[in-house]
C-alpha positions as CSV (number, residue, x, y, z in Angstrom):
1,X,1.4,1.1,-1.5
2,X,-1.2,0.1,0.9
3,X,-1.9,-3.6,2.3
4,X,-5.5,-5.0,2.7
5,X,-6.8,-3.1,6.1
6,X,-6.0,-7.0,8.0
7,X,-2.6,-7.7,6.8
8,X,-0.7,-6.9,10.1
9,X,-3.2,-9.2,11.7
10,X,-2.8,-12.1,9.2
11,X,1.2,-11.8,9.6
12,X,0.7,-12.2,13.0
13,X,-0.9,-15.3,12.9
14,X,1.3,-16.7,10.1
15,X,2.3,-19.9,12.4
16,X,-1.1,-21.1,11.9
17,X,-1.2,-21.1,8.5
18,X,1.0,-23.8,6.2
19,X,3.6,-22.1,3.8
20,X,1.1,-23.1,0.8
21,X,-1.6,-20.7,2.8
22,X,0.4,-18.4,3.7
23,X,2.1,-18.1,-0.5
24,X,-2.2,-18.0,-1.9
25,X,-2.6,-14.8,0.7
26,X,0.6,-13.5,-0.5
27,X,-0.3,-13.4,-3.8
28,X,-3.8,-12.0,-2.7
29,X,-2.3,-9.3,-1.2
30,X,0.9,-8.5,-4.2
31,X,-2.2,-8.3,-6.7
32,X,-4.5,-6.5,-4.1
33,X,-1.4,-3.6,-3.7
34,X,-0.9,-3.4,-7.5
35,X,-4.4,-2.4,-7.8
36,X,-4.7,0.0,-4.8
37,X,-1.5,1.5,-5.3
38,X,-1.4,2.4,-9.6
39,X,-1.7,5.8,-10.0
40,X,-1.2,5.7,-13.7
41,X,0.8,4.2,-16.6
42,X,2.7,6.2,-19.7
43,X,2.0,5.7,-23.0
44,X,4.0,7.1,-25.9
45,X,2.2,8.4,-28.8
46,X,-1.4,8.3,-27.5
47,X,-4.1,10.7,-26.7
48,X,-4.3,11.4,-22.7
49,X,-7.4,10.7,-22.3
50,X,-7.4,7.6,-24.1
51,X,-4.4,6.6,-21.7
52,X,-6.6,7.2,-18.9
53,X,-9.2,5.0,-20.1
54,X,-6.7,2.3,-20.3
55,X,-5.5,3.2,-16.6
56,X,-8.9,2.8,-15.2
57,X,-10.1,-0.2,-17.1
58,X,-6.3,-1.8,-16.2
59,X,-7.6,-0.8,-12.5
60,X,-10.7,-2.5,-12.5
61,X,-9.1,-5.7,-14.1
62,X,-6.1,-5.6,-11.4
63,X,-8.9,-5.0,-8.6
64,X,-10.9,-8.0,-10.0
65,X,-8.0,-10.8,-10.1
66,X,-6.9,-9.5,-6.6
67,X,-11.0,-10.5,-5.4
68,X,-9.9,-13.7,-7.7
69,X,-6.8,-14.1,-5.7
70,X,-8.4,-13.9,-2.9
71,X,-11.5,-16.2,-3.6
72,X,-8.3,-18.8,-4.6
73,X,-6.5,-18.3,-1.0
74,X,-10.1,-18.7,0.6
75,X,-10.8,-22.0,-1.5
76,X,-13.9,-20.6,-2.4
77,X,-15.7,-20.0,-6.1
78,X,-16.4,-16.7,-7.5
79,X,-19.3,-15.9,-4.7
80,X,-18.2,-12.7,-3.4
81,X,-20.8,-10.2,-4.0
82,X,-19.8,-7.1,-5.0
83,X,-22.5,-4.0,-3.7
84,X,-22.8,-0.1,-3.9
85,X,-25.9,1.4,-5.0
86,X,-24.8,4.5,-5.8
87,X,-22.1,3.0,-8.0
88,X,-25.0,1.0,-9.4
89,X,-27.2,4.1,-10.0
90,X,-24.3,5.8,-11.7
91,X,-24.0,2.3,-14.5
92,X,-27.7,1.9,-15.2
93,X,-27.9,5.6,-16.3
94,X,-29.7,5.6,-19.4
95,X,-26.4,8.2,-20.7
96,X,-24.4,4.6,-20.5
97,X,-27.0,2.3,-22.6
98,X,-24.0,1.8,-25.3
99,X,-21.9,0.8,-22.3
100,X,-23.8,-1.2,-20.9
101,X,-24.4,-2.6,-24.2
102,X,-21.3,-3.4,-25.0
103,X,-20.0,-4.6,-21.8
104,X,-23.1,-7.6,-22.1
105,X,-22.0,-8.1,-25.8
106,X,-18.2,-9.0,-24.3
107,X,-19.9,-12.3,-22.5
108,X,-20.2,-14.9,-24.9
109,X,-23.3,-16.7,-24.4
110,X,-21.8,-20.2,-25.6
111,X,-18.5,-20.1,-22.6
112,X,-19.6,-17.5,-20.4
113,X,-23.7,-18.6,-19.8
114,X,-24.0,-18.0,-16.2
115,X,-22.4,-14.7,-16.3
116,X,-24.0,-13.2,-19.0
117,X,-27.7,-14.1,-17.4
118,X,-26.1,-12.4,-14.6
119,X,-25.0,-9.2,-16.0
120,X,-28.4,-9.7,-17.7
121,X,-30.0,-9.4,-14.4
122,X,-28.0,-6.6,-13.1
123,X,-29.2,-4.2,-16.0
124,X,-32.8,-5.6,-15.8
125,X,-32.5,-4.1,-12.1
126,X,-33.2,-7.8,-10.8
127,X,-29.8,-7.6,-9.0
128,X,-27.8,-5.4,-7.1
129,X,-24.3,-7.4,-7.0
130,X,-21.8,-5.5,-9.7
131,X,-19.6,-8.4,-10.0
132,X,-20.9,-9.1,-13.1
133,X,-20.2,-6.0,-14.5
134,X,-16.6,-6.1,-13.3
135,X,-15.9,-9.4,-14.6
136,X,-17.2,-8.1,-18.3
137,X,-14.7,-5.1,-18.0
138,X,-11.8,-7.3,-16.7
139,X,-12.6,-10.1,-20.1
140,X,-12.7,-7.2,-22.5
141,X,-9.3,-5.7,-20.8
142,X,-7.6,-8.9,-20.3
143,X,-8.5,-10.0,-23.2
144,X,-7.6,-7.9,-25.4
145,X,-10.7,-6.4,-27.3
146,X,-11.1,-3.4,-25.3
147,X,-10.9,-0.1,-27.1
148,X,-11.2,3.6,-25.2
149,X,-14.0,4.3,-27.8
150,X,-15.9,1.2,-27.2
151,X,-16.7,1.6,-24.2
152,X,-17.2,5.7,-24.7
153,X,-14.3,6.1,-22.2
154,X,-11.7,8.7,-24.4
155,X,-14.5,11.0,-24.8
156,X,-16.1,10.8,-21.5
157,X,-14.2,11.7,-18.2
158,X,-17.5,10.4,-16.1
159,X,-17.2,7.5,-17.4
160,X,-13.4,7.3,-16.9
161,X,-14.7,8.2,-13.1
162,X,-17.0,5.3,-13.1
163,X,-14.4,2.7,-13.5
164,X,-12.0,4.4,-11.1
165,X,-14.9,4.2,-8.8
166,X,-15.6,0.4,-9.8
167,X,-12.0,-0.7,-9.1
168,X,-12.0,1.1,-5.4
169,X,-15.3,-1.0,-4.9
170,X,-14.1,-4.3,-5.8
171,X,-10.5,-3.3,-3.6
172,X,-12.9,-2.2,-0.6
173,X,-15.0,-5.3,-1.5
174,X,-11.8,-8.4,-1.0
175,X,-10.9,-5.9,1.9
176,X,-13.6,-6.2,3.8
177,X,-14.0,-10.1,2.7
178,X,-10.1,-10.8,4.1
179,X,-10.8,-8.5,7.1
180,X,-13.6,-11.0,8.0
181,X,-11.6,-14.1,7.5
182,X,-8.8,-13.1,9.6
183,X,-11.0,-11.7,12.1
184,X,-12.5,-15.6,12.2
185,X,-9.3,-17.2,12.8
């Protein structure tokens, strides 16, 4: 399994850190590993692709509470921005509406305002950060009321691709985030 890019570095400089630091980056980079490092999971008495839809939207969910993790270590709130264009091209394609659809329908307006108007924005093209869209994949996985078929994922091996490609952003995103920080200290 691979650390974040910075890890070395960070061990390296693990005398300036207290043991309650050094335990939140730990648990940054456990989570950060699981979701780098899954290749897939095994489940008896299901369709493969169906499995595979699981796998990637498990991903994406892992990938998201590493960036969580992280954001915790950092004592910072949920700001990281998470940016690809081609990834965002690739979501807004009018062949994943129903997605789309249904990934805004998992934010409940009433508990989840802010990130609903933000997904809002995202599909509305009056944003370019994909957190949004992330978080809504991670609440339907996590939990619980994701199906492959909602989302179109058992049928649709593009759209299995898409989520693969969404977990590897938000890894590459706390990557690059973690790399900064220790490169500040």
């Amino acid at each position: 399994m691979t650390d974040p890019s910075a890890w070395r570095k960070f061990v390296a400089q693990k005398s300036s850190y207290s043991a309650n630091e050094f335990a939140a980056f730990s648990r940054f980079r456990a989570r950060y590993k699981l979701a780098h490092g899954l290749d897939s999971i095994t489940v008896k008495s299901m369709a493969e692709a169906t499995v595979d839809s699981y796998f990637v939207a498990l991903r994406v969910t892992l990938a998201y509470t590493a960036l969580e993790s992280l954001e915790n270590a950092l004592s910072i709130g949920p700001g990281t921005q998470v940016h690809n264009s081609k990834l965002l091209e690739r979501l807004l394609h009018e062949r994943n509406s129903d997605m789309c659809q249904a990934l805004l329908d998992s934010i409940d307006p009433k508990t989840h305002p802010k990130e609903r108007k933000k997904f809002q924005k995202l599909l509305a093209g009056e944003s370019k950060n994909l957190r949004s869209a992330a978080y809504a994949i991670r609440n339907l996985m996590a939990h619980g009321v994701l199906t492959a078929n909602r989302l179109g994922l058992d049928k649709s091996q593009a759209r299995r691709k898409l989520l693969n490609d969404f977990a590897e952003c938000v890894l590459a995103t706390a990557d690059t985030r973690f790399s900064k920080y220790v490169s500040s200290q």
